[in-house]
N, C-alpha and C positions, 0 to 999 in steps of 0.2 A: 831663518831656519825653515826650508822646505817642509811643509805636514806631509806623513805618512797617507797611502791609499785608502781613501773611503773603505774601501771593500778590499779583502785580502782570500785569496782561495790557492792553499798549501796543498800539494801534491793529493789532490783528494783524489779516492778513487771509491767508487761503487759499485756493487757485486748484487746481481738477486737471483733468485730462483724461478726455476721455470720446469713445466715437462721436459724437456733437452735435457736441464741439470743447470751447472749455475753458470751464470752470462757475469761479463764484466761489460759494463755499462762504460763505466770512463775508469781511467788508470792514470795515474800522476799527474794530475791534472794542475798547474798553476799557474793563476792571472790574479792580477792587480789591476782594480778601477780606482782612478782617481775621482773626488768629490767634483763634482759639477760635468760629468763625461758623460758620452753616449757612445755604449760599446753595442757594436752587431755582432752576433754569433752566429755563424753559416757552417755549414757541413752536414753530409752526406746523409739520407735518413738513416734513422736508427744511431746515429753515435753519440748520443747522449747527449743533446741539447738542451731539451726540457728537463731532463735527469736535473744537470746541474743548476739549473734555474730552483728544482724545487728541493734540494737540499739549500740552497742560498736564501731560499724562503723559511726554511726550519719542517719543510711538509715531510721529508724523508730523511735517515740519518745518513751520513757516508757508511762504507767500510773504512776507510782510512784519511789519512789527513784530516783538513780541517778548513773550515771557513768563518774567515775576521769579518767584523762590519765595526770600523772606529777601537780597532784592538780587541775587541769584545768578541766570542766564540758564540756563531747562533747557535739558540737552542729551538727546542722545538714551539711553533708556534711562539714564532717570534714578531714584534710590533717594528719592525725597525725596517722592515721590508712589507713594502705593498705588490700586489697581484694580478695582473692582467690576463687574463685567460684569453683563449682561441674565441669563444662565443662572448656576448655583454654578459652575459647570467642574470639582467635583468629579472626579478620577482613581477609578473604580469598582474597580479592582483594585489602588488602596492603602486601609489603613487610614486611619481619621479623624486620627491622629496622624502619619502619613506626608504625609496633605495637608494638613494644616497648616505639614508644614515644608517644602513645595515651594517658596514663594517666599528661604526660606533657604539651600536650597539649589543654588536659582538665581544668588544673588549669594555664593555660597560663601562663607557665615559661618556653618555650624552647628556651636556650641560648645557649653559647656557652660551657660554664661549665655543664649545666646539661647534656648533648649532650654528653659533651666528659666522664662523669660517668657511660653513660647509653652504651657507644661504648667500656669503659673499662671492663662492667661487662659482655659482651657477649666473650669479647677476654679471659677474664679468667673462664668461664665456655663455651666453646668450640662451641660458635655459631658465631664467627664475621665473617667465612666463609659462614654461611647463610643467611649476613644481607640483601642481594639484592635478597633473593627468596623468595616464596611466601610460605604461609603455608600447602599447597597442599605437598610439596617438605619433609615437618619433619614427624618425626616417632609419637607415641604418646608421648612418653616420650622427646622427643626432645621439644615439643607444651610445654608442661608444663613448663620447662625450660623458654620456650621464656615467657610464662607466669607468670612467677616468677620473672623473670628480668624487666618484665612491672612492676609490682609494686613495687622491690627495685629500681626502677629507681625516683620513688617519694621521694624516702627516707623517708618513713614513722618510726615512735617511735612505730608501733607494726602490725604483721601480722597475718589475720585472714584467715584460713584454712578453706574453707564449704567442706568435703567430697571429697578434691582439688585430691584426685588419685582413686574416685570410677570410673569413667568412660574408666579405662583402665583395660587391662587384668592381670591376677593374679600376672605372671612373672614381665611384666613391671614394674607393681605396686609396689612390692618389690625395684627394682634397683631404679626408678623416687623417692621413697619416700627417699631411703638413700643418693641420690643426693643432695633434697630439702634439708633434714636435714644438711648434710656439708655444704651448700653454707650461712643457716640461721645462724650455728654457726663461719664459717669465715665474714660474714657482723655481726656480732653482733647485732643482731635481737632478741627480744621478738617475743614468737608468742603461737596464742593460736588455736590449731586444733579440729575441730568436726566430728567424727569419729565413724561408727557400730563396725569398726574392732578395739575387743580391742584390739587383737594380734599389729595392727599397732601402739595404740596408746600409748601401754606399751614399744614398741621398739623404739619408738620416743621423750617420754616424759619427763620433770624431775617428775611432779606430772600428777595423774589425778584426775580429779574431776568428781564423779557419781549423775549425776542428778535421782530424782525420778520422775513416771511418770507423768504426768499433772495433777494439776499444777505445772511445772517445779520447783522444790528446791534442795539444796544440801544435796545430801545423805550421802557422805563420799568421803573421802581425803586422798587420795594414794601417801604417796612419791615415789617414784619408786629409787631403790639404785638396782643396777645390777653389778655382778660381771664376767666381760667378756675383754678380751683382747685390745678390742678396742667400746670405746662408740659409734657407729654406731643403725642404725636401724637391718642392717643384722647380725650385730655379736651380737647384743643384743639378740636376738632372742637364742642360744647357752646358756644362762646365766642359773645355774641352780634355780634361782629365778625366772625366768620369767614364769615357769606354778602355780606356787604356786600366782602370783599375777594372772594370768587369771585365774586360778578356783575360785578367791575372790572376783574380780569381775564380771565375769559369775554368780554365783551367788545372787550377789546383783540385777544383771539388773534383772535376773527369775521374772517376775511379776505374778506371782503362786507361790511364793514362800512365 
């Protein structure tokens, strides 16, 4: 018997307030991620991308619908989803091993086991010699890393990507993002990324999902199947399918078109 989707998001829509008056953010919106997937999210600015990412995190509530993770309706400030923002959000004045365990000891569980998870995923992605220096001391792609490992350190059932490598430069970005993607598929992680760059989000994804412009809905669903030597984000890029999906979705986002 097939298992139902990780993650279940029912005609949600969101509504807020502004000086104009009230904006519809996204409207009937609904996608299913399967457990162990990497979903990109691309579309137009402004149509609700991060929106839907931070109701899926429990940060904002819908107007309507609803979002499952394992049949279960998040609520607010929910532990079942972790968080990757646009910046590291690094804490400058703790150490690499202090911010590591900020999201632990946000939900007040640092013991002795979570501790020694959070000490083993730095030793296997190459920062346990950084645990005692400050974040002054890391490169940018090093930051991201420590940043990544603050939220598998919760152990969350799915990880949400905001734009997590626009604030680095071109080069890094490339390396940092085929890092990310190794470490997401040896921790067996669900994860759903929000992304301008389709180039990144075709080289990282199993599917993508093209939102249309506001009010935010699904445009169309890209499985992504690449035929390239090794599943990477860098070697995907070589794949000779990978421009024939960029110019399909290029296309789609043209809001002149």
């Amino acid at each position: 018997m097939k298992a139902g989707p990780l993650v279940e998001v029912r005609d949600l829509t969101v509504k807020y307030h502004s000086p104009e008056g009230e904006i519809t953010a996204l409207q009937n919106l609904s996608l299913e991620v399967g457990e162990g997937e990497f979903v990109g999210i691309v579309g137009p600015s402004g149509c609700g991308k991060s929106t839907m990412l931070n109701v899926i995190a429990g940060l904002i509530p819908s107007s309507g619908g609803e979002v499952l993770i394992k049949g279960t309706a998040v609520r607010r400030g929910t532990k079942m989803v972790g968080y990757m923002p646009q910046s590291d959000q690094l804490f400058e004045w703790r150490t690499i091993w202090k911010n590591v365990l900020l999201g632990l000891e946000v939900q007040n569980n640092v013991n002795e086991q979570t501790k020694a998870f959070a000490r083993k995923l730095l030793e296997n992605y190459g920062l346990i010699d950084f645990a005692h220096s400050y974040p002054s001391r890391l490169s940018g792609g090093m930051r991201q890393r420590v940043a990544l490992i603050r939220t598998l350190a919760v152990n969350p059932e799915i990880l949400l990507l905001d734009e997590a490598f626009s604030a680095l430069d071109y080069q890094t970005r490339l390396v940092v993002a085929d890092e990310v993607k190794q470490i997401i598929v040896k921790e067996n992680k669900t994860a759903i990324l929000v992304t301008h760059d389709i180039a990144e989000a075709i080289s990282m994804s199993d599917k993508i999902v093209v939102l249309t412009k506001r009010p935010g809905s699904i445009k169309s669903i890209h499985s992504i199947e690449l035929t390239c030597s090794e599943k990477t984000p860098l070697k995907s890029r070589e794949a000779p399918e990978f421009r024939l999906y960029f110019n399909s979705i290029w296309k789609e986002l043209d809001v002149h078109a």
